[in-house]
C-alpha positions as CSV (number, residue, x, y, z in Angstrom):
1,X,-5.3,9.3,-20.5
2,X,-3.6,9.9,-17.6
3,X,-7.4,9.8,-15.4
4,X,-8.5,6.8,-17.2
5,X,-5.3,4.6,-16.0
6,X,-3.6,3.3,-13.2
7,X,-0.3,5.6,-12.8
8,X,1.9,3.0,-11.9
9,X,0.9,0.3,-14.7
10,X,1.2,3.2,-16.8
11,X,5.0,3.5,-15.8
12,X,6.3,0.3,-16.0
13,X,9.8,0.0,-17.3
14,X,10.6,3.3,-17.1
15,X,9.9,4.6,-13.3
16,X,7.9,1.5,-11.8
17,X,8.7,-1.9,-11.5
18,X,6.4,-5.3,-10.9
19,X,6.4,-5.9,-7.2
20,X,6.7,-10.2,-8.7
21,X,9.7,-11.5,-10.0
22,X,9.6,-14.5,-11.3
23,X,9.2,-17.1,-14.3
24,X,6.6,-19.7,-15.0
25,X,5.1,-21.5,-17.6
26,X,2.1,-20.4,-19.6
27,X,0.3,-23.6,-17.5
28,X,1.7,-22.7,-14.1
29,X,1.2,-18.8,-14.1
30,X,-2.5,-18.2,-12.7
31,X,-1.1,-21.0,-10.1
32,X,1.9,-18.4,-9.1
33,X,-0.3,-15.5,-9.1
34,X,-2.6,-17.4,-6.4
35,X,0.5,-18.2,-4.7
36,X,1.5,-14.2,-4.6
37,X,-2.1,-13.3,-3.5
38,X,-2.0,-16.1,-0.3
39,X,1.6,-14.9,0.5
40,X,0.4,-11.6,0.7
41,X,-2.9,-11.4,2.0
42,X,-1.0,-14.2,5.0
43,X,1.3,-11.3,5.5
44,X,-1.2,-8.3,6.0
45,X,-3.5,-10.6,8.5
46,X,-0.5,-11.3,10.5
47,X,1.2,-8.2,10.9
48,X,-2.2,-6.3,11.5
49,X,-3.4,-8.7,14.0
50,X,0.3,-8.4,16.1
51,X,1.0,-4.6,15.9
52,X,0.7,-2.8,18.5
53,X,-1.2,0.2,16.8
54,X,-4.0,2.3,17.9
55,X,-5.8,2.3,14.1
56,X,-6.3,-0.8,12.1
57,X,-3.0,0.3,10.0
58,X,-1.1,-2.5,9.3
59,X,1.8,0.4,8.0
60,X,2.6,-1.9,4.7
61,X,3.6,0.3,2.4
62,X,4.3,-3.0,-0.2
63,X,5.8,-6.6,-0.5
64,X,7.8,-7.5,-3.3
65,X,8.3,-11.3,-4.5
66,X,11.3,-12.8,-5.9
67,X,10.9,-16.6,-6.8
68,X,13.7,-18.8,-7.9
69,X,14.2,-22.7,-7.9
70,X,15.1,-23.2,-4.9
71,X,14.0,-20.1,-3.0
72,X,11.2,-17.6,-2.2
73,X,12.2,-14.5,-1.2
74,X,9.6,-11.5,0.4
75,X,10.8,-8.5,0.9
76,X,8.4,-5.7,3.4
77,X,8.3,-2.4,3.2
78,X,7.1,-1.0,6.4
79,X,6.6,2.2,7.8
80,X,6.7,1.2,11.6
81,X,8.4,-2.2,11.9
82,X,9.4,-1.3,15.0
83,X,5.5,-1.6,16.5
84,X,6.2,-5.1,15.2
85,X,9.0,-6.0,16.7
86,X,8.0,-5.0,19.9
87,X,4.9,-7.4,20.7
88,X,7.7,-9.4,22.3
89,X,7.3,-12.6,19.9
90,X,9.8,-13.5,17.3
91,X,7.8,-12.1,14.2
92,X,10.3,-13.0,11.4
93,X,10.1,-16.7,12.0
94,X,6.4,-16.9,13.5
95,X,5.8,-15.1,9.9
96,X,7.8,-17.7,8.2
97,X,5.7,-20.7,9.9
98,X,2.4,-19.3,9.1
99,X,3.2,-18.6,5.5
100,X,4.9,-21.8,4.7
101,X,1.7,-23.5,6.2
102,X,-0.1,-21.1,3.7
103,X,1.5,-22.2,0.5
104,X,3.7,-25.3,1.2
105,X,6.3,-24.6,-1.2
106,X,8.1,-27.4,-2.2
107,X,12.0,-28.1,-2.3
108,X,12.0,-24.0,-1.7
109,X,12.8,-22.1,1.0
110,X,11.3,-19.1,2.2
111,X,13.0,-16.1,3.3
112,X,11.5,-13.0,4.9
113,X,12.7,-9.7,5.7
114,X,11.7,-6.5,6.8
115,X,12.4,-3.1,5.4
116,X,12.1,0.2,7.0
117,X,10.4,3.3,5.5
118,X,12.4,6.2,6.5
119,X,9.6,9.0,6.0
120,X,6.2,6.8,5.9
121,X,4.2,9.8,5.4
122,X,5.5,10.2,1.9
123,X,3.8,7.1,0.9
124,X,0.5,7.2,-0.5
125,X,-0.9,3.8,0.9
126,X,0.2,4.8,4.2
127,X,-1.7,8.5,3.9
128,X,-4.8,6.5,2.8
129,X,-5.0,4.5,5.9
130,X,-5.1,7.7,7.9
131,X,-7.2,9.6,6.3
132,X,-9.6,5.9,6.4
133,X,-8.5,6.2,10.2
134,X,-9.6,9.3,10.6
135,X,-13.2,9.1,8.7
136,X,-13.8,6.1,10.3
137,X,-13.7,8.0,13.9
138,X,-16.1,10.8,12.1
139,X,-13.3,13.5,11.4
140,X,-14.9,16.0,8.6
141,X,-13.2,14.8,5.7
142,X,-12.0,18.1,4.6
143,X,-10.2,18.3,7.8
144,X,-8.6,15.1,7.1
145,X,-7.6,15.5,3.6
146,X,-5.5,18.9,4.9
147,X,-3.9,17.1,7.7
148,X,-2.9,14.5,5.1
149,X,-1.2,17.0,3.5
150,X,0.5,18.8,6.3
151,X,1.9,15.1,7.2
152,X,3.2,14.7,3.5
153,X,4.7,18.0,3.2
154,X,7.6,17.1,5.9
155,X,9.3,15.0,2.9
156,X,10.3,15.4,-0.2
157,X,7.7,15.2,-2.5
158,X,6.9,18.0,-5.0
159,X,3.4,17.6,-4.9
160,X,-0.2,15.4,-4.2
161,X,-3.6,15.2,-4.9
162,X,-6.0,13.4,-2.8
163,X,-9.9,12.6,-4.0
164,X,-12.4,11.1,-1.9
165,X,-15.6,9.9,-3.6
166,X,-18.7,8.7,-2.1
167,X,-21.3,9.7,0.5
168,X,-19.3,12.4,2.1
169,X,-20.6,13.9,5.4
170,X,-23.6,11.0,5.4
171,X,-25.6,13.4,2.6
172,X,-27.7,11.1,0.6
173,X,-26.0,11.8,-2.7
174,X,-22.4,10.6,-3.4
175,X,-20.0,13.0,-4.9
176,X,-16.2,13.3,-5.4
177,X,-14.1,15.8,-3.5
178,X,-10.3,16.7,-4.2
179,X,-7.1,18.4,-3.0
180,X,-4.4,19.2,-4.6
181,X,-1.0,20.8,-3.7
182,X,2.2,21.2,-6.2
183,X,2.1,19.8,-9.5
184,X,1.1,16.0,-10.0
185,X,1.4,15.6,-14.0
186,X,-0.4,12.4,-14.4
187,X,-0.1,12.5,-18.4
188,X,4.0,12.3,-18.3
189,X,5.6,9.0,-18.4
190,X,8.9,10.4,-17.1
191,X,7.2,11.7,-14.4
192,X,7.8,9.1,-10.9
193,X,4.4,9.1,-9.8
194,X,3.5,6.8,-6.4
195,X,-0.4,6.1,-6.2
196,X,-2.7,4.2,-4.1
197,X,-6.6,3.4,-4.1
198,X,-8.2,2.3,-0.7
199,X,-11.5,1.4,0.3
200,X,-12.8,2.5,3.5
201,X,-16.1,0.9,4.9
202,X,-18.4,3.7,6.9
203,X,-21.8,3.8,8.8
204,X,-23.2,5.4,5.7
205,X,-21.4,3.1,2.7
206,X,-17.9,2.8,1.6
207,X,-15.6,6.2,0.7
208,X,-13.1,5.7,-1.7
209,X,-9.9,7.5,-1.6
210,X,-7.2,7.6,-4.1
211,X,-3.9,9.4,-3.9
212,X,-0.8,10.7,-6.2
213,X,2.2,11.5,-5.2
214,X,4.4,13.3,-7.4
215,X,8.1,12.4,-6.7
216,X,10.7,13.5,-9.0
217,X,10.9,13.9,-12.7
218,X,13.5,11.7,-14.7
Protein backbone atom coordinates (compact mmCIF):
# COMPACT_ATOMS: atom_id res chain seq x y z
CA UNK A 1 0.00 0.00 0.00
CA UNK A 2 2.25 2.43 0.90
CA UNK A 3 3.88 2.29 -3.18
CA UNK A 4 0.51 2.31 -4.74
CA UNK A 5 -0.60 5.85 -2.91
CA UNK A 6 0.15 9.21 -2.66
CA UNK A 7 1.93 9.68 0.90
CA UNK A 8 0.45 12.75 1.76
CA UNK A 9 -3.41 11.87 0.74
CA UNK A 10 -2.62 8.94 2.67
CA UNK A 11 -1.93 11.15 5.81
CA UNK A 12 -4.58 13.41 5.91
CA UNK A 13 -5.93 14.28 9.29
CA UNK A 14 -3.36 12.80 11.12
CA UNK A 15 0.10 14.46 9.86
CA UNK A 16 -1.08 16.31 6.55
CA UNK A 17 -3.45 18.77 6.01
CA UNK A 18 -5.48 20.19 2.61
CA UNK A 19 -3.42 23.07 1.36
CA UNK A 20 -7.65 24.63 0.60
CA UNK A 21 -9.76 25.77 3.12
CA UNK A 22 -12.76 26.55 2.49
CA UNK A 23 -16.72 25.79 2.06
CA UNK A 24 -18.98 25.59 -0.98
CA UNK A 25 -21.88 24.16 -2.17
CA UNK A 26 -22.18 20.82 -3.82
CA UNK A 27 -23.04 23.25 -7.19
CA UNK A 28 -20.26 25.71 -6.64
CA UNK A 29 -17.31 23.31 -5.69
CA UNK A 30 -15.60 22.29 -9.19
CA UNK A 31 -16.07 26.31 -9.67
CA UNK A 32 -13.69 26.86 -6.41
CA UNK A 33 -11.39 24.21 -7.38
CA UNK A 34 -10.88 26.15 -10.89
CA UNK A 35 -10.52 29.17 -8.88
CA UNK A 36 -7.57 27.43 -6.70
CA UNK A 37 -5.99 26.02 -9.90
CA UNK A 38 -5.96 29.86 -11.68
CA UNK A 39 -4.72 31.39 -8.33
CA UNK A 40 -2.04 29.09 -8.27
CA UNK A 41 -0.82 28.37 -11.60
CA UNK A 42 -1.03 32.87 -11.74
CA UNK A 43 1.30 32.66 -8.81
CA UNK A 44 4.00 30.12 -10.20
CA UNK A 45 4.07 32.15 -13.74
CA UNK A 46 4.69 35.30 -11.89
CA UNK A 47 7.16 34.49 -9.40
CA UNK A 48 9.20 32.40 -12.02
CA UNK A 49 9.19 34.92 -14.64
CA UNK A 50 10.54 37.89 -11.84
CA UNK A 51 13.13 35.91 -9.85
CA UNK A 52 16.20 36.52 -10.26
CA UNK A 53 17.49 32.82 -10.48
CA UNK A 54 19.97 31.07 -12.51
CA UNK A 55 17.58 27.66 -13.00
CA UNK A 56 13.99 27.78 -13.95
CA UNK A 57 13.23 27.22 -9.95
CA UNK A 58 10.52 29.24 -9.04
CA UNK A 59 11.62 28.00 -5.08
CA UNK A 60 7.67 27.26 -4.19
CA UNK A 61 7.68 24.94 -1.84
CA UNK A 62 3.50 25.28 -1.63
CA UNK A 63 0.55 27.82 -1.43
CA UNK A 64 -2.14 27.30 0.85
CA UNK A 65 -5.82 28.87 0.36
CA UNK A 66 -8.07 30.02 2.97
CA UNK A 67 -11.52 31.41 1.56
CA UNK A 68 -14.06 33.19 3.61
CA UNK A 69 -16.99 35.58 2.77
CA UNK A 70 -15.44 38.39 2.45
CA UNK A 71 -11.80 37.39 2.00
CA UNK A 72 -9.22 35.35 0.09
CA UNK A 73 -6.32 34.67 1.79
CA UNK A 74 -2.83 32.87 0.05
CA UNK A 75 -0.30 32.06 1.98
CA UNK A 76 3.56 31.15 0.05
CA UNK A 77 5.90 29.11 1.19
CA UNK A 78 9.20 29.99 -0.33
CA UNK A 79 12.53 28.92 -0.17
CA UNK A 80 14.24 32.18 -1.49
CA UNK A 81 11.80 35.07 -1.25
CA UNK A 82 14.47 37.12 -0.95
CA UNK A 83 15.44 36.57 -5.02
CA UNK A 84 11.97 37.96 -5.17
CA UNK A 85 12.08 40.77 -3.39
CA UNK A 86 15.06 42.01 -4.90
CA UNK A 87 13.96 42.57 -8.74
CA UNK A 88 13.39 46.00 -7.40
CA UNK A 89 9.41 46.02 -8.16
CA UNK A 90 6.84 45.84 -5.47
CA UNK A 91 5.89 41.98 -5.86
CA UNK A 92 3.24 41.69 -3.05
CA UNK A 93 0.96 44.14 -4.67
CA UNK A 94 2.04 43.60 -8.54
CA UNK A 95 1.01 39.85 -7.45
CA UNK A 96 -2.16 41.03 -5.94
CA UNK A 97 -3.16 42.97 -9.44
CA UNK A 98 -2.43 40.18 -11.59
CA UNK A 99 -4.31 37.65 -9.63
CA UNK A 100 -7.42 39.65 -8.95
CA UNK A 101 -7.39 40.25 -12.90
CA UNK A 102 -7.16 36.36 -12.94
CA UNK A 103 -10.21 35.46 -10.91
CA UNK A 104 -12.19 38.73 -10.23
CA UNK A 105 -13.46 37.79 -6.92
CA UNK A 106 -16.30 39.48 -6.00
CA UNK A 107 -17.20 41.56 -2.73
CA UNK A 108 -13.73 39.63 -1.50
CA UNK A 109 -10.62 40.79 -0.96
CA UNK A 110 -7.47 39.24 -1.64
CA UNK A 111 -4.64 39.03 0.59
CA UNK A 112 -1.10 37.70 -0.09
CA UNK A 113 1.79 36.99 1.88
CA UNK A 114 4.99 35.46 1.75
CA UNK A 115 6.59 32.84 3.99
CA UNK A 116 10.11 32.00 4.29
CA UNK A 117 11.55 28.40 4.28
CA UNK A 118 14.26 28.31 6.78
CA UNK A 119 16.13 25.13 5.41
CA UNK A 120 14.72 24.73 1.63
CA UNK A 121 16.77 21.89 0.98
CA UNK A 122 14.73 19.80 3.38
CA UNK A 123 11.87 20.11 1.09
CA UNK A 124 11.15 17.58 -1.43
CA UNK A 125 9.62 19.91 -4.23
CA UNK A 126 12.55 22.10 -3.93
CA UNK A 127 15.25 18.94 -4.18
CA UNK A 128 13.22 17.99 -7.35
CA UNK A 129 13.80 21.16 -9.12
CA UNK A 130 17.53 20.63 -8.72
CA UNK A 131 18.04 17.53 -9.43
CA UNK A 132 15.43 18.63 -12.88
CA UNK A 133 18.15 21.56 -12.89
CA UNK A 134 20.85 19.58 -13.01
CA UNK A 135 19.67 16.76 -15.73
CA UNK A 136 18.49 19.29 -17.75
CA UNK A 137 22.31 20.73 -18.04
CA UNK A 138 23.39 16.90 -18.71
CA UNK A 139 24.75 16.08 -15.06
CA UNK A 140 24.88 11.98 -14.84
CA UNK A 141 21.93 11.44 -12.81
CA UNK A 142 23.57 9.40 -10.37
CA UNK A 143 25.68 12.28 -9.59
CA UNK A 144 22.75 14.26 -9.08
CA UNK A 145 20.73 12.10 -7.01
CA UNK A 146 23.94 11.98 -4.39
CA UNK A 147 24.33 15.70 -4.37
CA UNK A 148 20.60 15.87 -3.60
CA UNK A 149 21.29 14.00 -0.77
CA UNK A 150 24.36 15.66 0.58
CA UNK A 151 22.06 19.07 0.29
CA UNK A 152 19.26 17.31 2.35
CA UNK A 153 21.42 15.94 4.95
CA UNK A 154 22.27 19.59 6.45
CA UNK A 155 18.67 19.47 8.14
CA UNK A 156 16.84 17.53 10.05
CA UNK A 157 15.34 14.92 8.34
CA UNK A 158 15.83 11.22 9.35
CA UNK A 159 15.88 9.93 6.02
CA UNK A 160 14.88 10.08 1.88
CA UNK A 161 14.51 8.16 -1.06
CA UNK A 162 14.79 9.62 -4.38
CA UNK A 163 13.64 7.51 -7.88
CA UNK A 164 14.09 8.62 -11.19
CA UNK A 165 12.27 6.81 -13.94
CA UNK A 166 12.62 7.11 -17.61
CA UNK A 167 15.22 7.19 -20.33
CA UNK A 168 18.20 7.67 -18.06
CA UNK A 169 21.61 8.48 -19.69
CA UNK A 170 19.58 8.82 -23.35
CA UNK A 171 19.70 4.57 -23.46
CA UNK A 172 16.86 3.56 -25.60
CA UNK A 173 15.08 1.66 -22.80
CA UNK A 174 13.37 3.47 -19.84
CA UNK A 175 14.01 2.09 -16.47
CA UNK A 176 13.70 3.37 -12.77
CA UNK A 177 16.69 4.08 -10.64
CA UNK A 178 16.58 4.85 -6.68
CA UNK A 179 18.43 6.08 -3.60
CA UNK A 180 17.75 5.76 -0.48
CA UNK A 181 19.37 6.97 2.85
CA UNK A 182 17.80 6.50 6.58
CA UNK A 183 14.57 4.92 6.97
CA UNK A 184 11.42 6.29 4.89
CA UNK A 185 8.50 3.90 6.21
CA UNK A 186 5.99 4.59 3.63
CA UNK A 187 3.33 1.94 5.15
CA UNK A 188 3.01 3.90 8.66
CA UNK A 189 0.35 6.50 9.06
CA UNK A 190 2.06 8.06 12.06
CA UNK A 191 4.91 8.46 10.19
CA UNK A 192 5.26 12.62 8.82
CA UNK A 193 6.19 11.80 5.45
CA UNK A 194 6.79 15.04 2.85
CA UNK A 195 6.68 13.88 -0.93
CA UNK A 196 6.86 15.41 -4.25
CA UNK A 197 6.48 14.06 -7.99
CA UNK A 198 7.98 16.38 -10.84
CA UNK A 199 8.25 16.08 -14.37
CA UNK A 200 11.26 17.13 -16.11
CA UNK A 201 11.24 17.49 -19.98
CA UNK A 202 14.81 16.29 -21.61
CA UNK A 203 16.34 16.01 -25.22
CA UNK A 204 15.61 12.32 -25.04
CA UNK A 205 11.72 12.39 -23.26
CA UNK A 206 10.51 13.36 -19.93
CA UNK A 207 12.36 11.85 -16.45
CA UNK A 208 10.26 11.59 -13.68
CA UNK A 209 11.41 12.09 -10.25
CA UNK A 210 9.68 11.48 -7.10
CA UNK A 211 10.94 12.02 -3.60
CA UNK A 212 10.09 11.10 0.31
CA UNK A 213 11.19 12.61 2.97
CA UNK A 214 10.89 11.12 6.22
CA UNK A 215 10.46 13.80 8.90
CA UNK A 216 9.52 12.70 12.38
CA UNK A 217 7.43 9.98 13.73
CA UNK A 218 4.33 11.04 15.90
Amino acid sequence: MGQKINPLGFRLGTTQSHHSLWFAEPKQFPAGLREDEKIRDCIKNYVQKNMKISSDSEGIVRIEITKAIDLIEVLIYMAFPNLLIESGTQPIKELRKNVEKKINPVNQKLKITFKKIEKPYGQPKILAQYIAFQLKNRVPFRKAMKKAIELSEETDIKGIQIQIAGRLGGKEMARVEWIREGRVPLQTIRAKIDYCSYTVPTIHGSLGIKIWIFIDEE
